[in-house]
N, C-alpha and C positions, 0 to 999 in steps of 0.2 A: 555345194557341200556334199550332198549324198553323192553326187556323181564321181567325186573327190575318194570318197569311201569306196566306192565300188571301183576303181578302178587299185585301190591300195590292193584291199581283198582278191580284186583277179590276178593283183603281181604275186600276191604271198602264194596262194593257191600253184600259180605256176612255177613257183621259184621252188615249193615242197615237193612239185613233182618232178621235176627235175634234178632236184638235189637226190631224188630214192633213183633215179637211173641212171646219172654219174656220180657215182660211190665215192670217186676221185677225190673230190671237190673238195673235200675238205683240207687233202693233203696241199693245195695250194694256197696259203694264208696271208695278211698285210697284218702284223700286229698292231699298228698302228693306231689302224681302222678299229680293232677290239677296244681300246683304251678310251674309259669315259670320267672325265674329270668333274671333279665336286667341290666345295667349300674349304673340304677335310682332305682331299687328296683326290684317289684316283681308284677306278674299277678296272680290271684288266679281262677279258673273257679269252681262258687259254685251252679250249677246249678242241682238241686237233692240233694245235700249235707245237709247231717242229721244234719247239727251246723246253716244252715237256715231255718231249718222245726219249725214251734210252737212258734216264736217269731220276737217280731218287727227288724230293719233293726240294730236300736242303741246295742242291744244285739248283734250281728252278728258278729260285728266288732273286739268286744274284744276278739274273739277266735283263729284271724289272724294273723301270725308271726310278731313280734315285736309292736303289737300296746296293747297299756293299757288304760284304764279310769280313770283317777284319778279326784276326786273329781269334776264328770260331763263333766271333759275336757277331750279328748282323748290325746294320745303324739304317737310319732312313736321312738323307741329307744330313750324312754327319753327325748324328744323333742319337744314340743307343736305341733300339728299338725296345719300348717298356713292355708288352705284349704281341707273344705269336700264337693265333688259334686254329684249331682245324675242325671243319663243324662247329664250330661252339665251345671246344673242348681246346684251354687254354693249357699250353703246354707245359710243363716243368721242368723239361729237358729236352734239349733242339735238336738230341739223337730222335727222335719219335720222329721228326722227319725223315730219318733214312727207313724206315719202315711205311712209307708212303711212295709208291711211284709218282712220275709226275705225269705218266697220263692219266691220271685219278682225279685231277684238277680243275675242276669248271672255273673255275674264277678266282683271283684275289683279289680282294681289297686294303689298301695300305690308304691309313689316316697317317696325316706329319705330325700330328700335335694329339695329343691325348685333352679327351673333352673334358665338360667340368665333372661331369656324372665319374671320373676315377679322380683315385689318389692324387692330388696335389705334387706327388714324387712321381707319377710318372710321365714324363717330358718329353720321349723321343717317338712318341706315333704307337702307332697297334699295324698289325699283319693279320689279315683273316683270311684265312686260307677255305675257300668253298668245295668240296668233294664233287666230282660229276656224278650222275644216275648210269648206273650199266645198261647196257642197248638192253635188255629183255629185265632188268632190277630187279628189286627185291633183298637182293641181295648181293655185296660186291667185297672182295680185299685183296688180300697179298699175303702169301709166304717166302720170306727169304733168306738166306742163308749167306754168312761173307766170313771168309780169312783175310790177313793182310801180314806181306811181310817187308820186316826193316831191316835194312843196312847192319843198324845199330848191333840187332838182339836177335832176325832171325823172325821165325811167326810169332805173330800174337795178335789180340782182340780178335778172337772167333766169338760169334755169336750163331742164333738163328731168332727171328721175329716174326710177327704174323700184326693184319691187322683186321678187321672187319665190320662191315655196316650191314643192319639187320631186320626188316619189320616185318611183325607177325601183326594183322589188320591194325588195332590203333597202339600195339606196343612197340617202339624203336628202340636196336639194341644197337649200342658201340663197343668193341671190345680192342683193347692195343696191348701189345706183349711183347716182354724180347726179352731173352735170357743170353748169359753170354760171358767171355772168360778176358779176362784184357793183361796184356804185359808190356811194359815200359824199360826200355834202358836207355839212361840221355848221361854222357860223357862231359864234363866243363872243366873251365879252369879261371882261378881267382886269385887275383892277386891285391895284395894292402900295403899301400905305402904312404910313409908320413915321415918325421921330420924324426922319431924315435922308433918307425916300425916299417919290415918289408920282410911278408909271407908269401908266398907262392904253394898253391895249393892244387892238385890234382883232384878229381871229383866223379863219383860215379853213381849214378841214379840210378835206383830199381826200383818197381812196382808191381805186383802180380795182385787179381783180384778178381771176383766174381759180382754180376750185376743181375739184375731182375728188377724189372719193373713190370706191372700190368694196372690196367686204367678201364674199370665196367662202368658202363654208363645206362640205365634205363632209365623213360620216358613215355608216358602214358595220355594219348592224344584222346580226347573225351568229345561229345559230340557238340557238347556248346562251346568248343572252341579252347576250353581251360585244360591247362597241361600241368602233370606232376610228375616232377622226375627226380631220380636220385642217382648220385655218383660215388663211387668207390676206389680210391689209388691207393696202391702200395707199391713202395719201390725199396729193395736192399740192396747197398754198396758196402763191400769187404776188402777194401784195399790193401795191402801189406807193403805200405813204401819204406824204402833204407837208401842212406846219403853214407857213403864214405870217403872220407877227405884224407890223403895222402901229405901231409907237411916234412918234405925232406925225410921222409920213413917214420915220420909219426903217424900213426892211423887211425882215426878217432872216428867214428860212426853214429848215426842214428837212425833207430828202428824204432818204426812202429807197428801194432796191430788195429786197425779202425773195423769198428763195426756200425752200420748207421742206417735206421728206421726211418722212412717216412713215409703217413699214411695221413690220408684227408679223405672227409667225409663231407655230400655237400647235399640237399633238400632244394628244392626251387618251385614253385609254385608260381604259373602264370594264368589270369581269366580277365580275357577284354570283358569291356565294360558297354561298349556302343558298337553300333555299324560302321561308325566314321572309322573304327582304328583305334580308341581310345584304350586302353587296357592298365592293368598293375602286374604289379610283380615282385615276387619276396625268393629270398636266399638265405639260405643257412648254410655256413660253413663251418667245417671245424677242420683242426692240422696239427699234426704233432713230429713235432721232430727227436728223434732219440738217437743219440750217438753216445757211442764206448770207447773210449780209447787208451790204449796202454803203452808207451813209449819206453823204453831204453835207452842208454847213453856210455858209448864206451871210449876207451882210449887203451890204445894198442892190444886189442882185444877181452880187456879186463872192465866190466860193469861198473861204472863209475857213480852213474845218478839211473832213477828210476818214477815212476806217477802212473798211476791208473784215475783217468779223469772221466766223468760221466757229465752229458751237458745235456737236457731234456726243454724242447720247448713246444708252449700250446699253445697256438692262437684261436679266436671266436670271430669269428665275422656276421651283421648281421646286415642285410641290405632292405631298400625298400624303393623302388621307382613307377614313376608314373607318368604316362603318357597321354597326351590331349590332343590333336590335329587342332588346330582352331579353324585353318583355311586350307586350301591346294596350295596354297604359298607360305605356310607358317604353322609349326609344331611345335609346341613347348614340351619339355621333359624337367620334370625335376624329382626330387627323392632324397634320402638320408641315409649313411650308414654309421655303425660303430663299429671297433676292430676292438679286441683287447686281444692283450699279448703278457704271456708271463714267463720266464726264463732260471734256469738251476744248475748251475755249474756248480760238480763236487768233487774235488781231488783228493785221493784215498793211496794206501799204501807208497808214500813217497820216501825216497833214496835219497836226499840229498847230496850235492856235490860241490867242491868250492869253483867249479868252473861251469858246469850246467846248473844254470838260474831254472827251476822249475816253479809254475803257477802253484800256493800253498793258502790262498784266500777262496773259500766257500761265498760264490756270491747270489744274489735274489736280483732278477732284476722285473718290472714289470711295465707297460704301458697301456695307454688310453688315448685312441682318437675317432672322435668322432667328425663328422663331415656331412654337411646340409649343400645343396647344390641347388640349380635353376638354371636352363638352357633352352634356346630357342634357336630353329632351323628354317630355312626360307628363302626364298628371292626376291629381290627388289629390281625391277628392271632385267637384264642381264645378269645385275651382280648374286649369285648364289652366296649367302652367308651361315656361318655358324656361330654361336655368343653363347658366353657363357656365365658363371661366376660362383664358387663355393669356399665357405667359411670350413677352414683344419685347427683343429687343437691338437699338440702332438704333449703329452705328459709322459716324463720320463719316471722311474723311481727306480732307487739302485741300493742296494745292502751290502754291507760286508759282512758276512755271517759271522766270524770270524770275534769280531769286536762290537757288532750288533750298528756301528754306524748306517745313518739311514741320508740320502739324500736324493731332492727332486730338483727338476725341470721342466717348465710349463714353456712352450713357444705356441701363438696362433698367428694363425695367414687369414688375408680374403684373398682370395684368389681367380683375378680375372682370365678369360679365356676369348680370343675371336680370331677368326678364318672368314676368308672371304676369296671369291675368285670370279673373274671375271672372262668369259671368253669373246674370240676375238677374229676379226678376218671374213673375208664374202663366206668360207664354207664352215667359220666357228671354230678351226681346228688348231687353235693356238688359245693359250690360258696365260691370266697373268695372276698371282698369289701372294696373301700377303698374310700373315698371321701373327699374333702377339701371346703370350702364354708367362704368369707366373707361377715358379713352384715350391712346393716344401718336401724336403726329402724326407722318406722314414727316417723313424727312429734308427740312428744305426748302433741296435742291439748288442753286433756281433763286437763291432770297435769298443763300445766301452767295458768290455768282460777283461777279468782281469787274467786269461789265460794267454800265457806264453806258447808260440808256436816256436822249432825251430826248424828250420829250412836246411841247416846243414847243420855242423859241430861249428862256424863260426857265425853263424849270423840268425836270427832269431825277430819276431815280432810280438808287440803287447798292446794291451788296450790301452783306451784313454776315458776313465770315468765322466770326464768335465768335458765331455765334447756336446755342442749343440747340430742340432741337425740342418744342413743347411742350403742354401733357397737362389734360387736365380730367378734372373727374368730374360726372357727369350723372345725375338725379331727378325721372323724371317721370310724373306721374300722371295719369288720364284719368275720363273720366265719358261713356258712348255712353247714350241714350235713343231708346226707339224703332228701336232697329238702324240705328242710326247718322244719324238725321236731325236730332237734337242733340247734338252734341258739345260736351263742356269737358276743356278740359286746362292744367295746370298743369305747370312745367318748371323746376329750380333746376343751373344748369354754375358749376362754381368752378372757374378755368383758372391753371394754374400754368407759367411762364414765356411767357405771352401774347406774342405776336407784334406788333409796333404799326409801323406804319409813321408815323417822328419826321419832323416838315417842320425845316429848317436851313436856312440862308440861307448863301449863298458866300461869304467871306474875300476870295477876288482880285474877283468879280464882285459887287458889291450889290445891282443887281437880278435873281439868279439864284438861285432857290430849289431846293432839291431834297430826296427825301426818300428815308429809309435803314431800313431795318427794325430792332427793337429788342426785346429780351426786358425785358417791366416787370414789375412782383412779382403776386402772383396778385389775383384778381378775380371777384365771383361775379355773376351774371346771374338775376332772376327774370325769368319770363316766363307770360304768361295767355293764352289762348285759347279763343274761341267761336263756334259756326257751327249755322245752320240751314240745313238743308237741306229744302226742298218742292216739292210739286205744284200748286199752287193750281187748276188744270186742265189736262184730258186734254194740252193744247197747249203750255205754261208750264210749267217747271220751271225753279227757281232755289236760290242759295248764296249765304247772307250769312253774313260771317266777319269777324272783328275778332283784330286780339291786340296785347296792349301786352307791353313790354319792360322790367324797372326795374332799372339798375345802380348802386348805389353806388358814387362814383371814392374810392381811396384812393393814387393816387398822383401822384408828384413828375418832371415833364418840363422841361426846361431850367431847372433852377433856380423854376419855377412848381409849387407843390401842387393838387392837382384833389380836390378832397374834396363837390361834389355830386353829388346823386341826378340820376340823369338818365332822360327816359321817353323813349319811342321805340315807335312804333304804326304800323298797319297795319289798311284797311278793304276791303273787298274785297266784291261783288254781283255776280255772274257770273245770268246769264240764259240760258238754250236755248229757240227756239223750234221749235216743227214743226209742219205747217198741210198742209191736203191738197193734191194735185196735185204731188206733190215738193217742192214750197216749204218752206224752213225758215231759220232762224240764228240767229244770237247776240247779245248786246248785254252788254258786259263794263265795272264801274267801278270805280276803285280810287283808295283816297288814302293818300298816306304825310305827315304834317304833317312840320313843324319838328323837329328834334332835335338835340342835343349829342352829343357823343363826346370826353374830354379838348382837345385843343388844335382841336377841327373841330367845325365848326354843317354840318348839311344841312336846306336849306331845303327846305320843302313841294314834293312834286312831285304831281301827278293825273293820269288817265288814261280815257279813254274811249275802246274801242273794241268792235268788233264785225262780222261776217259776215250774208251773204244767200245764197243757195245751190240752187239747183234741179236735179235730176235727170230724165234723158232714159231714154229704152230700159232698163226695167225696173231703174234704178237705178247699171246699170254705168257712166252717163256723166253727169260733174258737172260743173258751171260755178258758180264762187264767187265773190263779190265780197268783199274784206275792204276796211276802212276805219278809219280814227282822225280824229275830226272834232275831238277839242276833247283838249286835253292842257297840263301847265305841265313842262319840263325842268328840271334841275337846277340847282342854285345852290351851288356851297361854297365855306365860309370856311376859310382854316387862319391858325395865329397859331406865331410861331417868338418869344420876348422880346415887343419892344413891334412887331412887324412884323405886319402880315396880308397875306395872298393870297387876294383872291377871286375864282372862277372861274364864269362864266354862259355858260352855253348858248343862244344865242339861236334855234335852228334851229326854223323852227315842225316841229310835229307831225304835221301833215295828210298822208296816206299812202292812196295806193289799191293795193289787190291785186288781180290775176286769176288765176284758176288752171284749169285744164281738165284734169279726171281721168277716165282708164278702166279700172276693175275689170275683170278678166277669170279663169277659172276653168275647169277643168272634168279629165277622167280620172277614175282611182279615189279610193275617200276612203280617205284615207291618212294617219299618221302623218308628220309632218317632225321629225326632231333634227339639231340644228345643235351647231355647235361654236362655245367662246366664250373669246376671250383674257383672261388673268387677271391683264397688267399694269398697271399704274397710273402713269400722268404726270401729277402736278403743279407746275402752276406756285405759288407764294408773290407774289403780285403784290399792288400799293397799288392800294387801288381809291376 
């Protein structure tokens, strides 16, 4: 055994001194070899790795086993991804990734399944993104600066961001920032037809706005080990979006003015308890949301209808956890939180119109859930596990200020949770996975308010008072070969009181469609998934990835039965390049075909894009070109009886980026802990 030891120690010893005199070394990597599989998922160490070199942190991601981007949203095998962090510091908005390089990266770790210790709603995994230490620390971040220009409209979305990690002996500071200007114009066309109706519509999207967000974080490292830290976000969005629709030289339009507040404040307090590791831990959160909105509504340039709406919401979070190692082979966690949530929508100076239906009900809405947990982590054998289980009470309460009606909704869950995984093969470098998870979704706040949105001058969305919140249960199994350069994974959710957002056509107005959200009876999803991951040379690394979707319909929508199988797929080949002299980039494709969903077809959409990128002054200073040469936008049908609404995208795709970034670094090498707020806003939106 000592002899054992002493020969590990003379490798490590000769392996640091050799590593400090070919510098090289690192530039040569096996991603493969970094990749360490767990219960919950996987660890990646991408520290030097040529797929973080030359591009922000959001690119980085999607080169990493089993995670995809689809349409700005990540997923993990299929899965919406319920949380992404970086440090500690859970994100709000997955723009703060472009304010991150990604040789900034030490590590991530992707969970598939969200443990029992969170919300019950969230299902699709967590992303914890680890910061590396700067060679001389202390202190490390980025400033950078980007334009972009479209086909469509010409420049727009300038910004400029900065980020920073900070410690002064035991205080660690985080600071993230970006200010910035954004402008949108997207061209469509839409057409209605039924057995008494056919519009054809002309369509032109604007949007110009200003953005700021910044996110401080301190944290105060005490010598017996207990830390207190506090965090502070604010972020304001000022959009000015307008729709106008062309009906054979009818011109009817809608403008708005949005103003919209949000700021969270968050306390945390942790002090171990023992040597072993045992410790507590408490949270405080608080979050407010505030938004102003004042919309307009005209036809042939004459003000027809009009609303100034105010929507203000606070939530409380309080947490509490605790942790006990029992063995080297088993740690329990368990803890409690409560969440309350309270909500005020108020519509003031309104215009009425016999064709624009505006929101005219003052509502209250409020909630209460609390949530007790207990989970255990360990191995038995080979098999590494995780288990879980917590009890959700979700209580709705809803008002119509209006007429003072009050009404409630109590649903509770127990909610089991277990992962397991077992590795496999003479060198262990293959995994097999198997996990089980039920959920309960939030309250969805946003769906039952009785605020009319409208998307254009014909089509509109409203809430649903009587909606319950609603729950799956989830099965899914995996197959890693090679340490994760082949993946397969297999996934079955049966969702009980599914969400569906129904199309309905107006009564007073006939060409005005809109749609309203719906609890339909439950519904089970398979879904397949596979990807290769390689090198093919020192310079080339690539991700080809496919996964199909097969849902059986077994239900009834306006008097219509939906009883086919419907497939639904996704292909996806991402590319990194790196080539000497700093040069490097990417070339990204993807297709999603044709598919069904009850009363909706979405039509084939594709995508090509890709980055160029070269580094000055030893790295610190980058100039990037991004680009989208060839691409098809969306197309969808909806059908309400014998009516359809189809809605096309015409705006070409073509799109150029610039960006100019400067790494900077240096002090002592130091740890940073930041602090991370623990509330959650969702919106319930048709998309």
């Amino acid at each position: 055994m000592k002899k054992s030891i002493l020969i590990l120690v003379t490798a490590i010893v000769w392996l640091s001194s050799y590593a400090q005199k070919e510098h090289q070394l690192h530039e040569v990597t096996v991603i493969a070899s970094r990749t360490t599989n767990n219960a919950e998922g996987y660890t990646t160490n991408l520290k030097g790795s040529d797929i973080a070199k030359g591009k922000p942190a959001i690119d980085v991601l999607g080169f990493l086993p089993n995670i995809s981007r689809e349409n700005g949203n990540f997923k993990i095998n299929g899965l919406a991804a319920s949380e992404i962090y970086v440090d500690g510091v859970k994100l709000s908005d997955l723009s703060e990734l472009n304010n991150i390089p990604g040789e900034m990266i030490d590590k991530v770790q992707v969970k598939y399944l969200a443990g029992a210790d969170h919300n019950a709603s969230l299902s699709g995994g967590t992303i914890m993104i680890t910061l590396r230490r700067p060679p001389e620390g202390g202190y490390y971040g980025s400033i950078s600066a980007n334009a972009d220009w479209y086909k469509s409209c010409g420049f727009g979305n300038e910004g400029i961001g900065s980020m920073i990690n900070y410690r002064y002996k035991g205080l660690s500071v985080y600071d993230n920032l970006y200010s910035g200007v954004t402008k949108i114009e997207d061209s469509s066309e839409q057409t209605m037809t039924g057995q008494d109706l056919y519009t054809f519509l002309s369509e032109i999207s604007k949007s110009h706005g200003f953005d700021f967000r910044n996110r401080l974080s301190l944290t105060q490292q005490f010598n017996s080990g207990a830390q207190l830290g506090g965090s502070y976000l604010v972020s304001m969005y000022r959009p000015r979006p307008s729709s106008v629709s062309d009906n054979d030289g009818l011109i009817s339009e809608v403008s708005r003015r949005e103003n919209v507040i949000l700021q969270e404040g968050t306390l945390r307090f942790l002090q171990p308890l023992s040597s072993r590791g045992s410790q507590m831990e408490f949270t405080a959160d608080y979050l407010n949301r505030h938004s102003r909105n004042n919309s307009s509504y005209f036809m042939n340039s004459e003000k027809t209808a009009s609303i100034d709406e105010t929507d203000n919401i606070n939530l409380w979070k309080f947490k509490a956890d605790f942790v006990y190692p029992h063995s080297r082979s088993l740690m329990w966690k368990f803890g409690a939180s409560a969440q309350f949530i309270s909500s005020k929508y108020t519509p003031t100076e309104i215009v009425e119109s016999d064709r624009f239906e505006t929101s005219d009900i003052p509502t209250k809405t409020s909630g209460f859930t609390p949530i007790i947990y207990a989970s255990a982590q360990g191995r038995v054998w080979k098999i590494k596990y995780s288990a879980g289980v917590n009890w959700q009470l979700n209580r709705i309460s809803y008002k119509d200020c209006a007429v003072g009606n009050k009404s409630t909704n109590t649903q509770w869950s127990i909610n089991p949770t277990l992962q397991v995984m077992m590795p496999f093969g003479s060198k262990m470098n293959h995994a097999l996975m198997l996990s089980y998870k039920r959920t309960l979704s939030d309250i969805p706040y946003t769906a039952i308010s009785s605020v009319i949105n409208w998307s254009d001058t014909y089509n509109y969305t409203v809430g649903n008072p009587d909606l319950k919140a609603q729950s799956a249960d989830i099965v899914m199994a995996g197959l890693s070969l090679l340490r994760n350069k082949i993946n397969l994974t297999a996934l079955y959710a049966h969702s009980h009181d599914r969400i569906y957002w129904q199309t309905f056509r107006s009564e007073e107005t006939p060409d005005v469609f809109y749609t309203k959200p719906m609890n339909i009876n439950g519904q089970g999803v398979w879904g397949f998934g596979a990807e290769w991951i390689e090198s093919p040379a020192k310079w080339w690394r690539f991700k080809l990835s496919g996964r199909i979707e097969i849902t059986p319909e077994n239900t009834t929508l306006d008097g219509i039965h939906y009883n086919k199988t419907r497939f639904k797929e996704y292909f996806y080949f991402n590319n990194n390049f790196r080539f000497d002299h700093g040069w490097g980039g990417m070339l990204n494709a993807n297709l999603e075909p044709t598919y069904r969903t009850l009363d909706r077809t979405y039509h084939a959409v594709y995508n090509v894009n890709g980055q160029v990128y070269k580094t000055f002054l030893g790295g610190n200073l980058q100039v990037a070109l991004d680009f989208t040469p060839l691409g098809n936008r969306r197309k969808l049908d909806r059908h309400t009886g014998l009516n359809k609404v189809s809605y096309k995208y015409s705006t070409p795709v073509q799109y150029v980026g610039f960006s100019l970034t400067w790494n900077f670094s240096g002090g002592k090498n130091v740890d940073v802990n930041v602090v991370d707020g623990i509330q959650v806003y969702h919106e319930t939106k048709d998309k």
